[in-house]
C-alpha positions in Angstrom: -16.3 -13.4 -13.9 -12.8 -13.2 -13.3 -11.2 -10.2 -10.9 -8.5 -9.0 -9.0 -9.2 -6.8 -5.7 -6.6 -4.0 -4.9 -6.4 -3.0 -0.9 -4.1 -0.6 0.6 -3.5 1.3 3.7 -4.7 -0.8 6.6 -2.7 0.1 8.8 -2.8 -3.2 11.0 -1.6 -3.1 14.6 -2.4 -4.5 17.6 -3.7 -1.6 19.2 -6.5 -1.8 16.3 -8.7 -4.3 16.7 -11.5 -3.6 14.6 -9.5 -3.1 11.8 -8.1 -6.4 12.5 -11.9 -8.2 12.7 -12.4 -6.4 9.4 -9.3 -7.7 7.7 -9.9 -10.9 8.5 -13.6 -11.3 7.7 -12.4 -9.7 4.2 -9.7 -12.5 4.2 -12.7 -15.8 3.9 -15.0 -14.0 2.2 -14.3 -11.5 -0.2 -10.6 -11.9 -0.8 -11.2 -15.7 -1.8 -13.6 -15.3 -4.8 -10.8 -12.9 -6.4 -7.7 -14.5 -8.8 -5.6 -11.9 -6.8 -5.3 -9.9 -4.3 -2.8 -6.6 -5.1 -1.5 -4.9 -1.3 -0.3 -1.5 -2.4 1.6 -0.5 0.6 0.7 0.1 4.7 -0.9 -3.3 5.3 0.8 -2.9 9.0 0.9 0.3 11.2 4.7 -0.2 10.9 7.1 -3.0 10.2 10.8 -3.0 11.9 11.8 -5.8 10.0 11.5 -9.3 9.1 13.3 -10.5 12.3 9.8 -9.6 14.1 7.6 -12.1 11.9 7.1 -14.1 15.6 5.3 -11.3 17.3 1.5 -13.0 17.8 -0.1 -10.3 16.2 2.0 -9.9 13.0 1.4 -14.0 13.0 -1.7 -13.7 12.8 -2.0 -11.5 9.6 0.7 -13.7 7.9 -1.6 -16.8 8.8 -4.3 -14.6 7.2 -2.5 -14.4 4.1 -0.7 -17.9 4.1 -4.6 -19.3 4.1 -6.1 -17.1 1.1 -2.8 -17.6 -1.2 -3.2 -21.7 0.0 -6.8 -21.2 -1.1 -5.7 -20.4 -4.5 -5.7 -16.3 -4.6 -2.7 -15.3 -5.6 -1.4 -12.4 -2.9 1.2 -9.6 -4.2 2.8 -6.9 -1.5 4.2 -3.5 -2.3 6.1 -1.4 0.4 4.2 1.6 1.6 6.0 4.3 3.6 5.3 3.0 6.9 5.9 -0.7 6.1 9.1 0.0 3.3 11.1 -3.2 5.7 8.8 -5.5 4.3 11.3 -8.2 2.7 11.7 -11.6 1.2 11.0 -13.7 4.6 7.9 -11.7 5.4 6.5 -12.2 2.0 7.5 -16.2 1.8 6.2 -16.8 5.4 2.6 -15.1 3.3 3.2 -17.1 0.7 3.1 -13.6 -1.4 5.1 -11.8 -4.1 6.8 -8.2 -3.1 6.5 -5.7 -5.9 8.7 -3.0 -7.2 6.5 0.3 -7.0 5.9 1.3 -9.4 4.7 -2.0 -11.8 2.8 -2.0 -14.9 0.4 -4.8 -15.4 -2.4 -6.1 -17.9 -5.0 -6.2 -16.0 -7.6 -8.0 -18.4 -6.6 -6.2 -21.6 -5.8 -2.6 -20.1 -2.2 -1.1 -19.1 -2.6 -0.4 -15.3 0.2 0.7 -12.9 0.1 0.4 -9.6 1.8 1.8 -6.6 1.6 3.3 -3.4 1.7 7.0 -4.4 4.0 8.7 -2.1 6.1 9.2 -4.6 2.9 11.6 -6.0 2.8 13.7 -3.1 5.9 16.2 -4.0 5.0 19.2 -2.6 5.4 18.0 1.0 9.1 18.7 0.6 10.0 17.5 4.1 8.2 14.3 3.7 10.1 13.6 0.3 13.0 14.3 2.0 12.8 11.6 4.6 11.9 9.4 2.0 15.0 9.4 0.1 16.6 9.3 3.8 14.9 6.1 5.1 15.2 4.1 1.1 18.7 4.9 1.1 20.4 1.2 1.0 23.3 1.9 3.8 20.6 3.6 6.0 18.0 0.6 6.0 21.5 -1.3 6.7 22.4 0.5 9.7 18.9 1.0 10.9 18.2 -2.6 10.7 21.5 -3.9 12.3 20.1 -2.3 15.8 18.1 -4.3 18.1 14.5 -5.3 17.3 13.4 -3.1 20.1 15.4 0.3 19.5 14.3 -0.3 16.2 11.0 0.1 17.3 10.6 2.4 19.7 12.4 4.6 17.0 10.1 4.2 14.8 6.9 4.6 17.6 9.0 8.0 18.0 8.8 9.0 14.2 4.9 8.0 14.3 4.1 10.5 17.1 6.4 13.4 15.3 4.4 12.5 12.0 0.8 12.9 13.6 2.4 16.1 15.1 3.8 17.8 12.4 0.4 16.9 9.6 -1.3 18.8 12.4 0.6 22.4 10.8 0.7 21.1 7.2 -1.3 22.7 4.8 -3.7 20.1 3.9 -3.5 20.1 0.1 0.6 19.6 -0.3 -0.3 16.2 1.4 -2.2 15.2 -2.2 -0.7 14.0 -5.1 0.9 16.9 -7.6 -1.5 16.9 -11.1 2.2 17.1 -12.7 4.0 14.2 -11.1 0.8 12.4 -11.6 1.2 13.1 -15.9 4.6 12.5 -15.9 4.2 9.1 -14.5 1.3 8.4 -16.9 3.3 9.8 -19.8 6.3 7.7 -18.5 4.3 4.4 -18.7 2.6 5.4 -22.2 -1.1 6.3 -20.4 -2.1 3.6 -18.5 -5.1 3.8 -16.1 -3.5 4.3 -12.8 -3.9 2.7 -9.2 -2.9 3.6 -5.7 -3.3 4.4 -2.4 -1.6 6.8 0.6 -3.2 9.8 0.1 -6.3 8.2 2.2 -8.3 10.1 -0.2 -10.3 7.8 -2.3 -11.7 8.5 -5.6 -11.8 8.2 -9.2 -10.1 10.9 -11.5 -9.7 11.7 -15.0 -6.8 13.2 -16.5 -5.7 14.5 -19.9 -2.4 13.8 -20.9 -1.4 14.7 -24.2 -4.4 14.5 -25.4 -5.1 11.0 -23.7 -7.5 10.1 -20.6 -5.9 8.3 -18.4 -8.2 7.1 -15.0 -6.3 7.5 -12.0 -8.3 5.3 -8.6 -7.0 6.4 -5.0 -7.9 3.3 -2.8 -9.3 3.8 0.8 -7.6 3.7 3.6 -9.4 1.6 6.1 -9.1 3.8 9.3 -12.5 5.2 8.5 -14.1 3.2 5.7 -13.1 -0.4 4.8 -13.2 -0.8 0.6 -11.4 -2.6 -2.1 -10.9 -1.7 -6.0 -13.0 -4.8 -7.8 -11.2 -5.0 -11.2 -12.6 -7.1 -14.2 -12.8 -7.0 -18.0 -15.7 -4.7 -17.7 -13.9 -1.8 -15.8 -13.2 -1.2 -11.7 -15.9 -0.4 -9.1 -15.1 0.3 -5.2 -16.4 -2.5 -3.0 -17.8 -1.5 0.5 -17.8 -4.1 3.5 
């Protein structure tokens, strides 16, 4: 039967290995049996911009990719928050589509929208603030006019402040927010609803005026590879 597999939240860098051996294992076996393959955001660690497509490792997931959309699975990217430089030369050298998040698709008969979900997570003020900083047009501008490296180790900086800070945060304003979740559903006239960030994975239900709407969080593969198998029968999480 005919599927699409939804992935998120790799986080891919060279300093990961095993996550790498994964990834590429899913890449000829699993991914290749699917019609398409949907990224919702944080394939890589971090991305400084499409200027570093040469690096070996970052060539290596790009051949990855290049190779599963040349076998025939189509492959769609959507910027995550630690990845949002992604651009047009990163997904042509993949052979893949970029997304606007979020996007409403029908996926085998039922309205599903997909994104990464940061934009969910609204009661981690600070974070939703540097959000709006770093998607700010003239800041990307300025940020990516600076040298590959700076770039970089200015972004290795905002990493180590990040793991620092989540340290202190209470753990729950790091979730989505039940009412940013219902307007988004009401928004899109109550789709079911698929995304990742949170690195919480599950399956909820949620009444919104007086509709169900299913909302999957994908996995986030630093602990537990998986993939969201879709098909005309339903979704299902897929293990490997």
């Amino acid at each position: 039967m005919s599927h699409t597999l939804f992935i998120s939240d790799l986080h891919l860098s060279a300093g990961h290995p095993r996550s790498m051996e994964v990834f590429q294992r899913f890449i000829v076996t699993l991914a290749p049996q699917a019609e398409a393959l949907y990224i919702l955001g944080d394939l890589f660690e971090y991305w400084a911009g499409d200027d570093d497509l040469d690096d070996p490792f970052h060539a290596r997931v790009i051949s990855a990719l290049h190779g599963l959309a040349a076998h025939g699975t189509v492959v769609y990217l959507m910027h995550g928050n630690r990845d949002l430089l992604m651009g047009d030369a990163l997904a042509q050298a993949c052979h893949a589509k970029l997304l606007p998040d979020p996007t409403l698709l029908d996926l085998y008969g039922t309205p599903t929208l997909i994104s990464h979900g940061d934009t969910l997570c609204i009661d981690d003020v600070e974070y939703q603030k540097f959000r709006a900083q770093v998607h700010d047009a003239a800041f990307q501008r300025n940020f990516l006019a600076q040298p590959l490296t700076e770039r970089k180790a200015y972004i290795e900086m905002l990493r180590r402040q990040s793991t620092s800070a989540k340290q202190t945060k209470d753990n729950s304003i790091m979730d989505v927010n039940d009412d940013a979740v219902a307007a988004l559903l009401r928004e899109y006239r109550y789709p079911r609803l698929i995304h990742g960030h949170t690195h919480r994975p599950n399956r909820h239900e949620h009444i919104v005026d007086g509709h169900s709407c299913v909302r999957w969080v994908l996995s986030d593969w630093d602990q537990k590879a998986a993939a969201l198998h879709c098909d005309a029968r339903g979704c299902r999480v897929v293990s490997f």
